[in-house]
C-alpha positions as CSV (number, residue, x, y, z in Angstrom):
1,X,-7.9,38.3,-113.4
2,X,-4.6,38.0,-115.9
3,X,-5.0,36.5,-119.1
4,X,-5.2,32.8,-119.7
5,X,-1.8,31.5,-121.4
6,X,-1.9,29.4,-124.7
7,X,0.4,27.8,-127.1
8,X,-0.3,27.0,-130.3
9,X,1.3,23.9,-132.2
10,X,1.5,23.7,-135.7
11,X,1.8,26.7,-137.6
12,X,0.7,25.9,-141.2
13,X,-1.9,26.7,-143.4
14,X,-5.2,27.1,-140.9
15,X,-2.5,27.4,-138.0
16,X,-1.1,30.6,-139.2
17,X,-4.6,32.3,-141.1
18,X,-7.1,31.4,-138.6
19,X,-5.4,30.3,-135.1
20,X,-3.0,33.5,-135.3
21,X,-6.2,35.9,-136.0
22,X,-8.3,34.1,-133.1
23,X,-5.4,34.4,-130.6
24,X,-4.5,38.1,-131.5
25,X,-8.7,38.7,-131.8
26,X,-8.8,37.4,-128.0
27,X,-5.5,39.2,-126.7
28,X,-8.1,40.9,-123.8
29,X,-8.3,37.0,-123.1
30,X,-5.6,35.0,-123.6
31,X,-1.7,35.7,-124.3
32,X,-0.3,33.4,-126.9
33,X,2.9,32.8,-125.2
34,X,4.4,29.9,-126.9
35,X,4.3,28.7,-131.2
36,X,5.4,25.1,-132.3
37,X,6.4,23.8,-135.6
38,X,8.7,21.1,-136.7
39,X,9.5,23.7,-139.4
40,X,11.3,26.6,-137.6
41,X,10.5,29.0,-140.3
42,X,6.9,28.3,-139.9
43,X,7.0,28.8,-136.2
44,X,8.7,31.9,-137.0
45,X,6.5,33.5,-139.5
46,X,3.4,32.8,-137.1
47,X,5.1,34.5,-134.1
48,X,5.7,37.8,-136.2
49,X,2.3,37.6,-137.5
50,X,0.9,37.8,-134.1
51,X,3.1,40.4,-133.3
52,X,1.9,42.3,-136.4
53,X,-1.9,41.2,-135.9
54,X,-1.6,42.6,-132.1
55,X,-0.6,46.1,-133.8
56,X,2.9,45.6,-131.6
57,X,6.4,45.6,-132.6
58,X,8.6,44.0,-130.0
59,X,12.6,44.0,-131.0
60,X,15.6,42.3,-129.0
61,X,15.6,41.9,-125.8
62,X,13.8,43.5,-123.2
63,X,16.3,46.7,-122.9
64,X,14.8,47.9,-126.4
65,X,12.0,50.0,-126.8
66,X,8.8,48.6,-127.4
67,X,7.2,50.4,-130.0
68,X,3.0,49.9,-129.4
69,X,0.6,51.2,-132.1
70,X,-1.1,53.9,-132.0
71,X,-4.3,52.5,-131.9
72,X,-3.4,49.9,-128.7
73,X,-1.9,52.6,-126.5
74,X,-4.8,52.3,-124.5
75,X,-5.7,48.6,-124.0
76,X,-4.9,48.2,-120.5
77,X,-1.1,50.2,-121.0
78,X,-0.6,45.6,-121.5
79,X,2.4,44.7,-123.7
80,X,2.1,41.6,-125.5
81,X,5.1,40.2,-126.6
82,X,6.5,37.7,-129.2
83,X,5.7,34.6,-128.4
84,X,8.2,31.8,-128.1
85,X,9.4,29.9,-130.8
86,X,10.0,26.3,-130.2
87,X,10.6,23.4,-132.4
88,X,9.5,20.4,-130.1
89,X,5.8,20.3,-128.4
90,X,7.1,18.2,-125.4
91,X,8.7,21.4,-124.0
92,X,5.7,22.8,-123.3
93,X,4.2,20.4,-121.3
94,X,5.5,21.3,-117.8
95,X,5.5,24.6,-118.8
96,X,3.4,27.2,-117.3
97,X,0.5,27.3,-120.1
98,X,-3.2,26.7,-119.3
99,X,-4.3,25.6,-122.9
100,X,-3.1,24.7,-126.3
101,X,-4.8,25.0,-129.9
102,X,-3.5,22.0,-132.4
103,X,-3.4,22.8,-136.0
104,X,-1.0,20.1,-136.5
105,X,-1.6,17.5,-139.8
106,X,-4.8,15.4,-138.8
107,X,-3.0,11.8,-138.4
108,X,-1.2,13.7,-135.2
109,X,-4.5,15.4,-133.2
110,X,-4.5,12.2,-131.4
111,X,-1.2,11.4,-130.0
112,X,-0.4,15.3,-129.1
113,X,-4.0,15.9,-127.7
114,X,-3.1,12.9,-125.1
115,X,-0.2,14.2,-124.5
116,X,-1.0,17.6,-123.3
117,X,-4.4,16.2,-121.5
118,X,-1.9,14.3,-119.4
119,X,-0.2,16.8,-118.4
120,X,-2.8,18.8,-117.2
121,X,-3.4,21.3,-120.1
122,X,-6.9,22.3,-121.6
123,X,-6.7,21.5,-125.6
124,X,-8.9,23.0,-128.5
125,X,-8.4,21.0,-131.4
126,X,-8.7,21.6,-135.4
127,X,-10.7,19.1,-137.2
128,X,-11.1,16.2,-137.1
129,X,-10.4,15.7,-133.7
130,X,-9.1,12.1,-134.5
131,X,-9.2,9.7,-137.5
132,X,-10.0,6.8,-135.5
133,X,-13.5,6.2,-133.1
134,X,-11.4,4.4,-130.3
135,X,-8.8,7.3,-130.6
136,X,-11.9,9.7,-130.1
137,X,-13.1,7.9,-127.6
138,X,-9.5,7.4,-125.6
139,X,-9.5,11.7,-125.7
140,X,-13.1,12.2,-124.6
141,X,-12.7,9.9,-121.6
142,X,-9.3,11.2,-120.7
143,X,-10.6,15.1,-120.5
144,X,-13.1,14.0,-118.2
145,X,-10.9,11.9,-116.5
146,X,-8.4,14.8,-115.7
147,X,-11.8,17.5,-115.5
148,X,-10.2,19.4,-118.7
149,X,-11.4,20.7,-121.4
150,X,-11.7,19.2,-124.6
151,X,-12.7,21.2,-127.5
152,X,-13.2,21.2,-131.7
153,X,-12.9,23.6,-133.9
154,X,-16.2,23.4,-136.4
155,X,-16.0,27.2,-136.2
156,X,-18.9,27.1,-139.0
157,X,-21.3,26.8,-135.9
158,X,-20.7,30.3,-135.0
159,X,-21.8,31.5,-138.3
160,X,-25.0,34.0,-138.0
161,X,-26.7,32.5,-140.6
162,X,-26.4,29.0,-138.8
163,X,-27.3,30.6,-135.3
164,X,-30.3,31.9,-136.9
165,X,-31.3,28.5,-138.4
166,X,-30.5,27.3,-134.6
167,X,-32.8,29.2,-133.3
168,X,-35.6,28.6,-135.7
169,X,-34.8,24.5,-135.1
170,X,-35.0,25.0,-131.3
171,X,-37.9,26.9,-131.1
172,X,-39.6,24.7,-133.1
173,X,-40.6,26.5,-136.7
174,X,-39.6,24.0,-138.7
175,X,-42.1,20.9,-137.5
176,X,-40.4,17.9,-138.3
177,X,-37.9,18.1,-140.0
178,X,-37.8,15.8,-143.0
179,X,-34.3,15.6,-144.6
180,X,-31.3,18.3,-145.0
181,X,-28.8,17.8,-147.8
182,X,-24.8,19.2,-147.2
183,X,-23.3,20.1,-150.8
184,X,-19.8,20.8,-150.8
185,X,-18.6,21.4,-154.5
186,X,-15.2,22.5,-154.7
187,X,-11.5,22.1,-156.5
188,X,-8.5,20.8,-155.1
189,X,-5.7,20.5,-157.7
190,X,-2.4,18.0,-157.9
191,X,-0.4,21.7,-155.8
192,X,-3.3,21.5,-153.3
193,X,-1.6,18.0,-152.4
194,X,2.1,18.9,-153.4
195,X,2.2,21.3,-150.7
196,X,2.3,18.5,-147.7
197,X,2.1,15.0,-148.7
198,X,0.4,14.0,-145.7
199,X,-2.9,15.4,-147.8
200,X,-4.8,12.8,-149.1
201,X,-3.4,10.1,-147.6
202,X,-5.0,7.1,-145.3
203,X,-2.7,7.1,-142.5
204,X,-2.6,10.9,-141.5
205,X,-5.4,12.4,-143.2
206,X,-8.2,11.1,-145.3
207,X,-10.0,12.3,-148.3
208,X,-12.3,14.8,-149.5
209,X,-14.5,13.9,-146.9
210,X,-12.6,13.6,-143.7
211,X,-10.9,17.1,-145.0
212,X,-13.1,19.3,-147.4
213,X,-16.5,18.2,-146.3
214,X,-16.3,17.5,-142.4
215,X,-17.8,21.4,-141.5
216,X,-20.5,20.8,-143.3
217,X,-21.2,17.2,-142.2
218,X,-20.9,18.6,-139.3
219,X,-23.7,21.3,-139.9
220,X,-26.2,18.7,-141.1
221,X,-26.1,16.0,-138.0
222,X,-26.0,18.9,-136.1
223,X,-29.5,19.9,-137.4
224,X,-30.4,16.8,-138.0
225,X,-30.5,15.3,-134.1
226,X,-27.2,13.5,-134.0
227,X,-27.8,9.9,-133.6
228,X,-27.3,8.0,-136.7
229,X,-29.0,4.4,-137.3
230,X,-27.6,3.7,-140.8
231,X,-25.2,4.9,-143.5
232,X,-24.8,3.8,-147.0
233,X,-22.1,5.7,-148.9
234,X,-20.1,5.6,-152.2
235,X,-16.7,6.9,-152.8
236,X,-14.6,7.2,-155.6
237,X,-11.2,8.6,-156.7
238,X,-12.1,10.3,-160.4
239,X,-9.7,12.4,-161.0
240,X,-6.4,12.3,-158.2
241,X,-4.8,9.1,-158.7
242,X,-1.8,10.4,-156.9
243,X,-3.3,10.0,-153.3
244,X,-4.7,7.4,-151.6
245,X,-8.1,8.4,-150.5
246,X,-11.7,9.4,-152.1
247,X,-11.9,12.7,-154.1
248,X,-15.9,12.4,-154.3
249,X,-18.1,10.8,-152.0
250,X,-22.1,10.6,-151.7
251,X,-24.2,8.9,-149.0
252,X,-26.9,8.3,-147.3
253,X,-27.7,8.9,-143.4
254,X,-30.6,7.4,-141.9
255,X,-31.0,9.4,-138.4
256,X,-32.9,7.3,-135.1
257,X,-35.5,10.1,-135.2
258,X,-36.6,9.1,-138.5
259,X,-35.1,12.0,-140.8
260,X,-32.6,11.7,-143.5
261,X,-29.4,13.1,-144.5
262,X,-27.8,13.8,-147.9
263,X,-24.2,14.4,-148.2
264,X,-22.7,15.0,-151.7
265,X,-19.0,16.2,-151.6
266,X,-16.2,16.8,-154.5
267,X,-12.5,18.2,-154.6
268,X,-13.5,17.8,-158.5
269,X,-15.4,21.1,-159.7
270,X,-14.0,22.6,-162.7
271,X,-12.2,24.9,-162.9
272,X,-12.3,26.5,-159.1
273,X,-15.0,25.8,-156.0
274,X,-18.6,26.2,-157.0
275,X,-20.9,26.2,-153.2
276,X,-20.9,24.8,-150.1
277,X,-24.5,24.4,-149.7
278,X,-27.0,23.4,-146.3
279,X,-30.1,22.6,-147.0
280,X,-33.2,22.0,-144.8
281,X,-36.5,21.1,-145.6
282,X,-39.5,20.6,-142.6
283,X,-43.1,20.3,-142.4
284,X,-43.4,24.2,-142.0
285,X,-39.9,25.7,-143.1
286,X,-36.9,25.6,-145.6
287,X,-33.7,27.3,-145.4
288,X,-31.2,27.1,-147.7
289,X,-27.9,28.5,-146.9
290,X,-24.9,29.0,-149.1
291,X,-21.9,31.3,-149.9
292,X,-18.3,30.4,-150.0
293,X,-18.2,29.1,-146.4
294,X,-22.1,28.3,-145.8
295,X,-22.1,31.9,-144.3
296,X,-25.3,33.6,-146.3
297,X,-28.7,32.8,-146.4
298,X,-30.4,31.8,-149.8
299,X,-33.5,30.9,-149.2
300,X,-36.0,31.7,-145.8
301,X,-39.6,30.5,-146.0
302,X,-41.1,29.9,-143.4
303,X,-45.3,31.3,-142.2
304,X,-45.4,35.0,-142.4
305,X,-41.4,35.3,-143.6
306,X,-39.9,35.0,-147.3
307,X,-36.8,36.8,-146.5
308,X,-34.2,38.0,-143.6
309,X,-31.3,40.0,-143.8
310,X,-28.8,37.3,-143.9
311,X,-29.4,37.2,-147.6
312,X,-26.9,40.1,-148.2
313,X,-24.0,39.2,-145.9
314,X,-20.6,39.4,-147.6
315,X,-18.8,36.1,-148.4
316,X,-15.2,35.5,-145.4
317,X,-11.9,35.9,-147.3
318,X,-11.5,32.2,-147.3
319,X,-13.4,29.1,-147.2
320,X,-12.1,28.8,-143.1
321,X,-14.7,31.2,-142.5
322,X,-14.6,34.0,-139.6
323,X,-16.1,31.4,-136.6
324,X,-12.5,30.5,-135.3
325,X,-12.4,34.4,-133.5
326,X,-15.8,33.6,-131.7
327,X,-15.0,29.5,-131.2
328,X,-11.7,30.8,-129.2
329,X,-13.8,33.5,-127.0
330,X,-16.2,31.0,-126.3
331,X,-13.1,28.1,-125.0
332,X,-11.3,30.8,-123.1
333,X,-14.6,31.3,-121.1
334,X,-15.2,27.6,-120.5
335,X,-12.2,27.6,-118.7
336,X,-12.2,30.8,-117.1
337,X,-16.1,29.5,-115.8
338,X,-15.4,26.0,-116.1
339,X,-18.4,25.2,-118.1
340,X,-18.9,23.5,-121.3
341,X,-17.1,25.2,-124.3
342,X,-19.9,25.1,-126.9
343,X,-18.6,22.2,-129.5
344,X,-17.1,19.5,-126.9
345,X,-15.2,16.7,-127.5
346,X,-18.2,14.7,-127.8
347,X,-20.5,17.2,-130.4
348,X,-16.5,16.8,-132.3
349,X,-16.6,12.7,-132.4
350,X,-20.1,12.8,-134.5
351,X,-19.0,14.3,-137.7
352,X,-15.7,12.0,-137.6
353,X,-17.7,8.9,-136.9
354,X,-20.0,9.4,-139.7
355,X,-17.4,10.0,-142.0
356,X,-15.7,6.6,-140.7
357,X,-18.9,5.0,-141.3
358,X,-18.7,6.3,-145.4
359,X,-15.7,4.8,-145.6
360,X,-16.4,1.4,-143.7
361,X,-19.9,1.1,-145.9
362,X,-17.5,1.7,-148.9
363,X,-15.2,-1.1,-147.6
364,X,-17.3,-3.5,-146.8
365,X,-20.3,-2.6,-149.7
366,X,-23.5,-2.5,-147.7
367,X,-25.2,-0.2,-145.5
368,X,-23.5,0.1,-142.0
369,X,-25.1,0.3,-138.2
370,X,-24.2,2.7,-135.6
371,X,-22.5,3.2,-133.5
372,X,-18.7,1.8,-135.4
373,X,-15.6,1.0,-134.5
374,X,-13.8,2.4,-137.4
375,X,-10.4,4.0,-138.4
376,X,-8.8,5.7,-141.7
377,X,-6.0,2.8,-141.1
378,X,-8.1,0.4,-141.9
379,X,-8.7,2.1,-145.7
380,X,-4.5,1.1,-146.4
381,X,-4.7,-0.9,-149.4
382,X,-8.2,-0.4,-150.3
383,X,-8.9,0.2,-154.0
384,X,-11.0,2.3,-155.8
């Protein structure tokens, strides 16, 4: 069977680290035969990093040699080439592509997701998937509509430490679980939001919440069941009065099968990010787990255990994490098998929507029932 084909669009920050390494990961997979940016330069740099990731160097046209690396010479005798640079996404979509991965600014998941679900083209998407419920729910229904698949990238999922806490909920070691608290204490400075000034902002992007802390809010509804009855949340801006949006946020999530949530989340640690914590607490168990991008276990108690290997893994080199290698794999085979990827459209909407609710029981100063009908947009104007 050849190789599915994928394009990637945007090629900034997460695009180029994590989206670049997935691709070239999963070249026994996919072919990444196309790489947008409005930027040229951007779109540029990503294509010669997948080159260089791929261990090939392709030159000129196809009368050059081909130089493969040393190392590749015997992966299928494949050559994978330098994948198209384009400028404008809408050229791709009546192209001969089976999927796309969108690593675009947030504000513009929605409008380029519908896009390429219209035209017939599987889409993994960064997160979050939208900043608006009835935005989510337009791309989850149109997916189905069109039988495509619709993924999210909360690559954090993949972690082993939180596949080993997976298994431990499913199989039921924990009891009932009482509460689980996500802790993400970290430092984004005034260059953090120089470098794009979509950061930050209501319209296209959020705050510490929507973009710092989503992973991890993820994480804890994940364990936590899903459904949400009731949220009651502050926010505030302490210390980055030059964007829009929260820099700290707290709440409370009051889940339908009676357990709790905690979420505590800051761009305002001195001088440089401190944890990103997820902790679980049940009638017979408690895991903490920690590390720069909740990738190592801290704590492990549960009858008969007091430790587990886990405790010693190495931190990732950055706070992405290495899931996004794993969370492509796992899309390219939904397609290949047509089966579910394993975080759909729909496991995507729940982090998104209980951000949304933070910020409509900030607006609106009480607690707030689910399910919302909520967007960022609605946050223009809103002071602190």
């Amino acid at each position: 069977m050849s190789n599915l084909r994928g394009a990637l669009i945007g090629c900034g920050r997460i695009g180029i680290k994590k989206h670049i390494e997935a691709f070239a990961a999963n070249s026994d997979k996919v072919e990444l035969v196309a790489v947008c940016d409005i930027v040229k330069k951007k779109a540029e740099r990503a294509a010669d990093e997948y080159k260089k990731r791929c261990g090939l160097w392709v030159v000129g046209s196809t009368k050059d040699k081909k130089t493969v690396s040393a190392q590749r010479t015997t992966y299928n005798q494949q050559r994978i080439l330098k994948p198209q640079v384009i400028t404008d996404y809408s050229e791709l979509l009546d192209k001969d592509i089976d999927f796309v991965t969108i690593a675009t600014e947030s504000g513009n998941h929605y409008r380029i997701t519908m896009d390429f679900l219209s035209a017939r083209k599987h889409v993994l998407v960064e997160k979050p998937m939208a900043l608006s419920t009835s935005h989510m729910d337009e791309m989850i229904s149109l997916a189905k509509e069109k039988h495509l698949k619709l993924g999210v990238c909360f690559q954090n999922r993949f972690n082993p430490p939180i596949q080993e806490l997976r298994k431990k909920i499913e199989s039921g070691a924990f009891g009932k679980i009482f509460n689980a608290t996500a802790r993400i204490l970290w430092n984004r400075n005034k260059d953090y939001y120089k470098q794009s000034s979509w950061r930050g902002t209501w319209a296209m992007d959020g705050g510490t919440l929507m973009n710092q802390c989503s992973h991890n809010i993820d994480l804890l509804q994940w364990t936590l069941g899903g459904d949400i009855e009731e949220i009651y949340a502050v926010t505030k801006n302490f210390n980055h009065k030059y964007i829009e949006a929260e820099d700290f946020g707290a709440a409370i999530l009051k889940f339908k099968n009676g357990s709790v949530g905690i979420i505590e989340g800051t761009a305002n640690v001195y001088p440089r990010n401190l944890e990103e914590t997820l902790s679980v607490f049940g009638e017979s168990g408690t895991v903490i787990i920690g590390g720069l991008a909740v990738n190592k276990i801290q704590t492990w108690r549960f009858p008969g255990e007091d430790s587990h290997p886990f405790m010693n893994l190495p931190d990732p080199e950055t706070v992405y994490g290495n899931g996004h290698i794993t969370l492509f794999a796992d899309f390219a085979n939904s397609i290949v098998h047509d089966k579910k990827p394993y975080i759909t459209g729909e496991d995507g909407k729940k982090a998104v929507e209980i951000i949304l609710g933070i910020y409509k029981s900030v607006k609106e100063k009480r607690p707030v029932k689910f399910p919302i009908e909520f967007s960022t947009e609605e946050m223009i104007g809103f002071k602190f």
